[in-house]
VMD Tcl script that draws the C-alpha trace (Angstrom):
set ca {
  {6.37 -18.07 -9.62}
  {4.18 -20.29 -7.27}
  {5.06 -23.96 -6.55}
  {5.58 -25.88 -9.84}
  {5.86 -22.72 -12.17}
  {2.42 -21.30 -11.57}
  {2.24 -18.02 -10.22}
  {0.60 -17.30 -6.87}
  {-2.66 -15.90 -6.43}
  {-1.29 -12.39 -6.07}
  {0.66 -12.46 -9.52}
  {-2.49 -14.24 -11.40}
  {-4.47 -11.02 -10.43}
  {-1.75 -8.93 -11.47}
  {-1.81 -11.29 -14.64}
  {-5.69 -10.53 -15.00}
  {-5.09 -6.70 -14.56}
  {-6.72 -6.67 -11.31}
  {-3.58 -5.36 -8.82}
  {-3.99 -5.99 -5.10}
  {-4.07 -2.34 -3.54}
  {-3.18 -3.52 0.06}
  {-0.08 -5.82 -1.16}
  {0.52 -2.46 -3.15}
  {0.85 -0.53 -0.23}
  {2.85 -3.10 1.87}
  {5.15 -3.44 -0.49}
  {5.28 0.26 -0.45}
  {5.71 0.67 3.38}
  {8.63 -2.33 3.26}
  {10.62 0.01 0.94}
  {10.35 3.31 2.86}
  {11.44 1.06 5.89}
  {14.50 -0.84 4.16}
  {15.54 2.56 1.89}
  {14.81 5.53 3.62}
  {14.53 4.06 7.74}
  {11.32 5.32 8.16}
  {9.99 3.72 11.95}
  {5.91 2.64 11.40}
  {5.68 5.27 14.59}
  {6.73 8.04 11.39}
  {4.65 6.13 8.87}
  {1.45 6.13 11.09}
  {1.79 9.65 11.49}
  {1.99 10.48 7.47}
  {-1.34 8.31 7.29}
  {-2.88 9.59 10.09}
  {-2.16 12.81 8.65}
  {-3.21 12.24 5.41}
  {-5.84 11.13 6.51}
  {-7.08 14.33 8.28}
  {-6.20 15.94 5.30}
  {-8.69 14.06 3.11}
  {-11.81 14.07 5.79}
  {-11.34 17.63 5.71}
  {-11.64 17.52 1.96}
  {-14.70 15.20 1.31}
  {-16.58 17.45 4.33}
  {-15.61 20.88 2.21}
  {-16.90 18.89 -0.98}
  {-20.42 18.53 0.82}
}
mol new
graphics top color blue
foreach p $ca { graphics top sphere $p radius 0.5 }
foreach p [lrange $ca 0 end-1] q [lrange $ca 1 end] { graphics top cylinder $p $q radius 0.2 }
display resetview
């Protein structure tokens, strides 16, 4: 809850059914961190990686 018992802007989306994606994936990237010690050096690579991986799919697709 947000202030006087109203929820904050992220939770009224939620509320709406519209999720925010890039709190999503923050509070993703804070859990690897705190759980698993993952460095953001290790967590840039898996994007950057991933991220190869999916140009590489979307140019075979064309």
């Amino acid at each position: 809850m947000h202030g006087a018992g109203r929820p904050s802007g992220r939770q009224q989306k939620r509320l709406r059914g519209r999720p925010d994606p890039e709190h999503n994936l923050a509070d993703v990237a804070i859990c690897l961190q705190i759980i698993y010690d993952i460095t953001d050096e290790k967590l840039g690579e898996w994007v950057e990686g991933k991220t190869v991986r999916q140009q590489r799919r979307m140019e075979d697709d064309k």
